[in-house]
N, C-alpha and C positions, 0 to 999 in steps of 0.2 A: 289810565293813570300813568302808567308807564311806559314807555315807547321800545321798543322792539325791531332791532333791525335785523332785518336777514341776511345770511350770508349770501355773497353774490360768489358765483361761481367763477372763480378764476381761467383766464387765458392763458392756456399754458403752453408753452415751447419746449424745443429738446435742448438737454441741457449740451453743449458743446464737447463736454469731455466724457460723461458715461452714455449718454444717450438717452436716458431717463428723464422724466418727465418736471419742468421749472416753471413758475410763473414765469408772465414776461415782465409784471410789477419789478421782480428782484433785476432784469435787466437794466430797468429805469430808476433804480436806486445805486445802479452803479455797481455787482454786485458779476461777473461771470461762469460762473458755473452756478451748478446746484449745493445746497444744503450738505447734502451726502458728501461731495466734493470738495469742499473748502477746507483751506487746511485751518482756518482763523479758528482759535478755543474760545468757548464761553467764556462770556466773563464772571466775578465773581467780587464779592461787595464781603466787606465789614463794618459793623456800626462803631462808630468813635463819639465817646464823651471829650465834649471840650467845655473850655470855660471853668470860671471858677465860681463857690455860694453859690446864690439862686440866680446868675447868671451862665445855666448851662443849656446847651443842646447837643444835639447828637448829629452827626454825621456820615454821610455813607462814605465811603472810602472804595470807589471802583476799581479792579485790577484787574488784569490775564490772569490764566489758571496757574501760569507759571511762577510769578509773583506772590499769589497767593498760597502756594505750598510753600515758596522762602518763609512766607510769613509763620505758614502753622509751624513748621521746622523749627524756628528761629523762638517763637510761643513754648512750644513741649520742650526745647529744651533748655527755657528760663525756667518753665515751672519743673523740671527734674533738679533744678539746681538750687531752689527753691524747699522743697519736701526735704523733711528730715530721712537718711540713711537707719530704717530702724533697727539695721543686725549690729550698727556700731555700738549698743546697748547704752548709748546718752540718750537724755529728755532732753529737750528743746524745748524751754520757757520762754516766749516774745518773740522778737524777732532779733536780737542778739546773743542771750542769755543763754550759757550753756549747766545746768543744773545736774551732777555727777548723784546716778542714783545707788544704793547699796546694793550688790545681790545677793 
């Protein structure tokens, strides 16, 4: 019913800079050292809602690791600015309303 492919056993080479063992695939992808060796970071993806009503979808949004921590940065400290300060002893009704409670 289902097909099943085996892994084939890769041809491996030394990698030019630790000496450690590389495919030769990654040389033909254009690629010169090893894995262990690259300085290039993962990438790293967020889903974005676009569109407006029932015309939406989502999108991934690909970046560098470095990119992506601007981002969470930039995120935590909308939403700290965001959250109400609760030692200042005000409620916060809505999103503008500032309601002065008795103590």
């Amino acid at each position: 019913m289902y097909q099943t492919k085996t892994m084939e056993k890769l041809e491996m080479m030394e990698c030019p800079q630790c000496g450690g063992p590389m495919p030769v695939k990654r040389r033909e992808l254009g690629y010169h050292v090893c894995v262990n060796c690259s300085t290039v970071s993962a990438k790293r993806g967020i889903p974005v809602m676009r569109g407006t009503g029932d015309h939406t979808w989502v999108d991934l949004e690909v970046m560098t690791q470095e990119q992506f921590e601007r981002y969470e940065e930039m995120e935590n400290k909308t939403k700290s600015e965001i959250v109400p300060n609760k030692t200042e002893g005000r409620n916060l009704q809505g999103p503008f309303t500032i309601v002065e409670t008795d103590n």
